[in-house]
N, C-alpha and C positions, 0 to 999 in steps of 0.2 A: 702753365696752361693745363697738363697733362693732371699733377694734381688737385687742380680747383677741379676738373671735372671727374676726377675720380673723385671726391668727395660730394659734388652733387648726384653721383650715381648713389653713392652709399646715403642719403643725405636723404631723395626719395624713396629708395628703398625703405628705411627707416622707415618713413612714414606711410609708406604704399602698406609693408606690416602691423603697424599700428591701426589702419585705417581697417584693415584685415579680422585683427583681430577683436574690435570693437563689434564688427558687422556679429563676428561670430558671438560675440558674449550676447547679444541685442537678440540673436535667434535662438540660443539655449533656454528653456523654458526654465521656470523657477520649479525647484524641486519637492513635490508632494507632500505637505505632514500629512499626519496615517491620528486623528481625534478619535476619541471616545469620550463620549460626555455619559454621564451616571449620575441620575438623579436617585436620592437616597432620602425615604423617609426617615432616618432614623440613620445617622453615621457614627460609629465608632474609632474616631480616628487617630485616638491615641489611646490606647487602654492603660487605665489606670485610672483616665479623667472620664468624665458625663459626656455620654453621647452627644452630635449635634442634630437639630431637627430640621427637618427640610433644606436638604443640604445638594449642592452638584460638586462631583469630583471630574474632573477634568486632566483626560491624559492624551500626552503628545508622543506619539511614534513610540510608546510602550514604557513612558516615565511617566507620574503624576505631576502635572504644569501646575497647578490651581484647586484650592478645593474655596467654595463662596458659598454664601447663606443665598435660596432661592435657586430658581431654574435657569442657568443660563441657557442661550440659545449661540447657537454655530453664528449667528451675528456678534451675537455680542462678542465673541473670541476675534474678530478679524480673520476669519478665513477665506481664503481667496478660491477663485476655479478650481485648479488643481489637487486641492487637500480633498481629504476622506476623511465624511464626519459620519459618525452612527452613535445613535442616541440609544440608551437604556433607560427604561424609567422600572426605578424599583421602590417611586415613594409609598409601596404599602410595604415597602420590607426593611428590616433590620440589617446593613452593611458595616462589614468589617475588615482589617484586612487581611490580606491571605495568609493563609496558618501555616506555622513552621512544625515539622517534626523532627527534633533533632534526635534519632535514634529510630533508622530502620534499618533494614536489611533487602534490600530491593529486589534483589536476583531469586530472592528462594521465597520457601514459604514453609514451617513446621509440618509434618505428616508423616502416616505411615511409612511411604514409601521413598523418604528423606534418604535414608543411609543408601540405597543403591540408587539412585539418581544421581548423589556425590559422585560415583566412578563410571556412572554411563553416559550424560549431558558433556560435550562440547562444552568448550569457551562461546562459541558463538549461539549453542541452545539456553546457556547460561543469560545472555543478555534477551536475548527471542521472548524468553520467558519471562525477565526481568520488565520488557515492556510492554507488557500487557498487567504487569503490575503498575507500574507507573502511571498509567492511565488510571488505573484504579481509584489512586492515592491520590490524585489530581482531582477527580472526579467529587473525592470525598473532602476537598475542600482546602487541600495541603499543597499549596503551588510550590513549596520548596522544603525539601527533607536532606538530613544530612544523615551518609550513608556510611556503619561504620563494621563495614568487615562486610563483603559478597562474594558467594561463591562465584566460580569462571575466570581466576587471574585478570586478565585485564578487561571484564567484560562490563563491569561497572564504568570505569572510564571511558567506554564505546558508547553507553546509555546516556550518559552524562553528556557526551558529546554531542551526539547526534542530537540530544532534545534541544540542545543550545542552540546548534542548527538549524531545527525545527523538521526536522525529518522524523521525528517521534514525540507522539504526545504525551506530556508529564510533565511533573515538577521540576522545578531547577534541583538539580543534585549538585551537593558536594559530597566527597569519596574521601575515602582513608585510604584505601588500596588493603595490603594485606595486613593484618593485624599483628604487633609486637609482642611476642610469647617467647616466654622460657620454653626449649625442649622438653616434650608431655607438657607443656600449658595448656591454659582452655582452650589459646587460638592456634592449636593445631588439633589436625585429625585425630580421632580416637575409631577403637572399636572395630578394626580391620586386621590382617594378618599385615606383618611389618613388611613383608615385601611392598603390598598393596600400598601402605600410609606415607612409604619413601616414594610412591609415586604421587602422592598428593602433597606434592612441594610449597611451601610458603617462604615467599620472603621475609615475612616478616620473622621470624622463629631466632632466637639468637641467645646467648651462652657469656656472660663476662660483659663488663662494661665498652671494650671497644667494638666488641657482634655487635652491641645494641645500638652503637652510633653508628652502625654500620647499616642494620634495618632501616632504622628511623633515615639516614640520606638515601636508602634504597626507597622508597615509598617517596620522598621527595622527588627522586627522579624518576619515579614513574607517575608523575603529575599528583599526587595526593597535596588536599585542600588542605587538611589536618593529619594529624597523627592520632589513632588508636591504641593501645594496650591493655591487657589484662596483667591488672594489678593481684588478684586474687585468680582460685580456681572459679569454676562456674558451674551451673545445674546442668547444662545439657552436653558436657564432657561425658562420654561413656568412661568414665574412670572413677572409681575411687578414693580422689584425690582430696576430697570436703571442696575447702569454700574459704580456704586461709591463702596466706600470702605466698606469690610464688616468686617475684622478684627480689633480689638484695636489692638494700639500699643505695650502693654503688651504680651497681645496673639502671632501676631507677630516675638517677639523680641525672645518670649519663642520660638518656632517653628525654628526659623533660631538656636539657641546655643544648641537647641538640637540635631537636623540633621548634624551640623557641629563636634560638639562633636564625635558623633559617627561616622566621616568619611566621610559624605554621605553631597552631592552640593544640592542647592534648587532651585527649579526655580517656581516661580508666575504668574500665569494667570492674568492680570489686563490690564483694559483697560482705566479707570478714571485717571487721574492725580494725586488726593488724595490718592489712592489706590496705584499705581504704588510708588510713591514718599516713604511714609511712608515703604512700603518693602525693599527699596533701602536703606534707613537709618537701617530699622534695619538688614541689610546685607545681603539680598538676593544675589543671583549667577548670577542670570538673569531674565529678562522681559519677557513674552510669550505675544505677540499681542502689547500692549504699544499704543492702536490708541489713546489715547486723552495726551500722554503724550508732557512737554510743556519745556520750555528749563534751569530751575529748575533739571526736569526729563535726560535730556541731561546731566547735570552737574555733577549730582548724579553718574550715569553711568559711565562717563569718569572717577571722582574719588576713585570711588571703584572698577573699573575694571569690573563691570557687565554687560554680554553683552544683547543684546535687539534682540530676537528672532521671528521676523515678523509678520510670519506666514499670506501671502496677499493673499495668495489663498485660505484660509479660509473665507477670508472677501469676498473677489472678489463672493465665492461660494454664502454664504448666501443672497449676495445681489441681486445675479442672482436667486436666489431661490426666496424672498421678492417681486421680479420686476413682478416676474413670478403673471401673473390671473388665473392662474388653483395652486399657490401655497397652498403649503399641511403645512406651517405655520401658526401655531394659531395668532391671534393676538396680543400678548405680543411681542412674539418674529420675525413678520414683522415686525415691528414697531421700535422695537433695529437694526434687522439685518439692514436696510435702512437707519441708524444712523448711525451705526460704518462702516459699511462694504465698503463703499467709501473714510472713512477717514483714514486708515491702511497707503495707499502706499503713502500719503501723508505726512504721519507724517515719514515713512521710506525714503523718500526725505531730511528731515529737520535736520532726526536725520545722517544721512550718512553724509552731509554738514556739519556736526557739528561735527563729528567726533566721530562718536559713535561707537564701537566697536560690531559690527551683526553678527550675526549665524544664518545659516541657518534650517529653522522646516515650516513646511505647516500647522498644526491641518491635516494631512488627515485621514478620518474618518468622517469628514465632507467634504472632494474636496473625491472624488474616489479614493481607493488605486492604482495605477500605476501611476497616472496623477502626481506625487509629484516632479516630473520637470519642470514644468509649472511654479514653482514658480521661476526660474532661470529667465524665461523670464520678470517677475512682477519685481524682483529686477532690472535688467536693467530698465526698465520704470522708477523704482524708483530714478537711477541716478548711479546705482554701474556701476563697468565694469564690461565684462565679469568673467575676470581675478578675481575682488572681489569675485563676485557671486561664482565662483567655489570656492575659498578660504575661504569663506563662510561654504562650505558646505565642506567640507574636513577639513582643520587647525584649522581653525576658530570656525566651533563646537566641535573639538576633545579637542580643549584648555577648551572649556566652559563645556563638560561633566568629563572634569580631566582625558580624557584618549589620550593625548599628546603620550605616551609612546608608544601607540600600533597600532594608526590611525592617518590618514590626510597625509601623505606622501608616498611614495614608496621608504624607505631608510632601509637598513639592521635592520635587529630585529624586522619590524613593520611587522603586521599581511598579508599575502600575497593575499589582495584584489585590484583585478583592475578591468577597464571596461575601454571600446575603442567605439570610434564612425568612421564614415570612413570619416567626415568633420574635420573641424578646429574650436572648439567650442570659441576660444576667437574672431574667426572673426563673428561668428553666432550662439549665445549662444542656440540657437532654436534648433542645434545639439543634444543636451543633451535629447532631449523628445523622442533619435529614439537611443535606447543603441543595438551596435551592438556584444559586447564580456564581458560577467561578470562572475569574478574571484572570490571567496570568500575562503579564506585559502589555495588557492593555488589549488581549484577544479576549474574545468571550467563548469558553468552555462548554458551557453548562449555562444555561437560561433557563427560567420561568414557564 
């Protein structure tokens, strides 16, 4: 007796719970999707192929759901009360999607007053500053840039943060963290007394092949996307040091099977031929700058699949800097920048004829942050089409950062960034320096 009616206590309880919790599912409202519908006269939704015309892209809670020929209407999606639909219409404009910069420098920006800012800015003036460049870069059309060396220690990883958050406006960032340098490499300080340069501590800096597996898992644990190095010296080292190779091939080879090990793509600063070559072989991902590279270096590239990231606006900058008689360049480095900085879009000539697989990155940080479409125009001069150039800067670097899956396109799943000009960018690449509409997850930035 005792337990049949303990069991019908448990028995209704069960179901008094059930009954409970039904009520409550039945009064939970169904959860808001967050629409943007984008009418596009003129869609670019995979570069490489023909535009589509009178086109709607369709994004749900900051992914692209749908792109269809004709205008959809918030009917035709099935959206119920709850959702949030906002319509764009830019069928007088030419849409594409949002451009990648793979090669900036966020935090800083080249100028006179560069070398003592290094030892007077905070970490936290370091990012301050950083975002109000971001914005910039945003503005100009590049909802995602990968960042490869910032001044302020961890103050790139703060930016990056926060914007993912949404508590700072700008591109999606991905970071290197500190840059992989031989001691006196380009990615350490220069041009300070040594007391001063031992305070300006890098992780990345390392000596022998175990230091260097030692950076490259230091930069992994301190969140870095990718991995950084300079394979060669560089133009704006206050040193002496040219523009030849500064790692062994040990060091290296160590460097590349570590970063890859742990997931993460590498990409090389190099401008020497020796230097460029030697990274290629020991498996780098890609070339940053490549100006003395020679048709060995072509070779390398085409067989490994690494692609060669320009960067002509960098050079163009410095050279314009060097030329300059009121230049605020010490002499080491007018001397480099005058050397390399004419022969960039030269060698981005020979290697494009050759068939080198390019992605597009400025260095901006050293060109001014917004100006990072200027480099569109430089690869034209170099001999790309329009049509590359932007493929370039959309597919082309989505493939070389390993994130194919979520950028370079305007097709379902990929993240819902666009941006519109009111020209026809493959007939006047020139288009692209005057962004009239940017979209980053499906928010609207910048409108018409």
């Amino acid at each position: 007796m005792i337990r049949q009616l303990t069991a019908d206590v448990v028995g209704n309880g069960r179901r008094c719970a059930a009954a409970i919790g039904l009520a409550i599912a039945i009064a939970v409202p169904a959860e808001a999707a967050d629409y943007a519908i984008v009418y596009a006269g003129k869609l670019l939704a995979k570069p490489g192929e023909a535009p589509l015309t009178n086109q709607t892209v369709v994004i749900k809670d900051g992914v692209v759901d749908r792109v269809a020929a004709g205008q959809l209407t918030a009917d035709d999606l099935g959206t119920e009360d709850p959702d949030s639909v906002r319509i764009y219409d830019l069928s007088e404009f030419f849409v594409l999607p949002g451009l990648t910069d793979g090669h900036v420098h966020i935090t800083s920006e080249l100028g006179p007053d560069g070398k003592v800012a290094y030892v007077e800015r905070s970490d936290p003036d370091w990012a301050i500053v950083g975002a109000g460049y971001a914005r910039k870069t945003l503005m100009a059309g590049f909802t995602t840039v990968r960042d490869l060396g910032a001044r302020g220690g961890d103050a790139v990883f703060a930016l990056r943060d926060g914007i993912a958050r949404g508590d700072v406006v700008g591109p999606r960032i991905f970071a290197s963290g500190d840059t992989i340098s031989p001691t006196g490499g380009h990615g350490q300080a220069h041009g300070y007394r040594d007391d001063v340069m031992h305070l300006l501590h890098s992780t990345g800096v390392c000596d022998g092949a175990a230091e260097c597996r030692k950076a490259v898992r230091t930069q992994v644990r301190r969140s870095a996307d990718h991995i950084k190095l300079v394979a060669t010296g560089g133009v704006l080292s206050e040193t002496a040091a040219g523009t030849g190779q500064q790692f062994f091939e040990d060091e290296l080879k160590a460097i590349m099977d570590t970063a890859h090990s742990l997931g993460r793509k590498v990409t090389a600063h190099a401008h020497g031929a020796d230097g460029i070559n030697s990274a290629l072989r020991a498996g780098v991902d890609s070339i940053e700058h490549g100006s003395f590279a020679n048709e060995e270096s072509f070779d390398l590239m085409k067989e490994k699949g690494a692609y060669l990231v320009p960067t002509i606006l960098a050079g163009v900058t410095v050279a314009e800097i060097a030329n300059d008689p009121e230049s605020f360049f010490p002499a080491p480095i007018r001397a480099k920048a005058k050397q390399v900085g004419p022969q960039i879009i030269d060698t981005v000539r020979k290697a494009h004829a050759a068939g080198v697989p390019i992605a597009f990155g400025t260095d901006t940080g050293v060109s001014k942050h917004g100006d990072n479409a200027r480099e569109f125009e430089l690869l034209v001069e170099a001999g790309l089409t329009p049509m590359e150039a932007i493929a370039a800067a959309t597919v082309k670097i989505a493939d070389n950062m390993g994130r194919s899956a979520m950028l370079g396109t305007v097709e379902p799943g990929k993240v819902g960034d666009l941006v519109a000009v009111n020209g026809d960018p493959l007939n006047s690449i020139s288009e692209l320096r005057d962004i009239d509409f940017v979209m980053k997850d499906g928010v609207a930035y910048k409108t018409p």
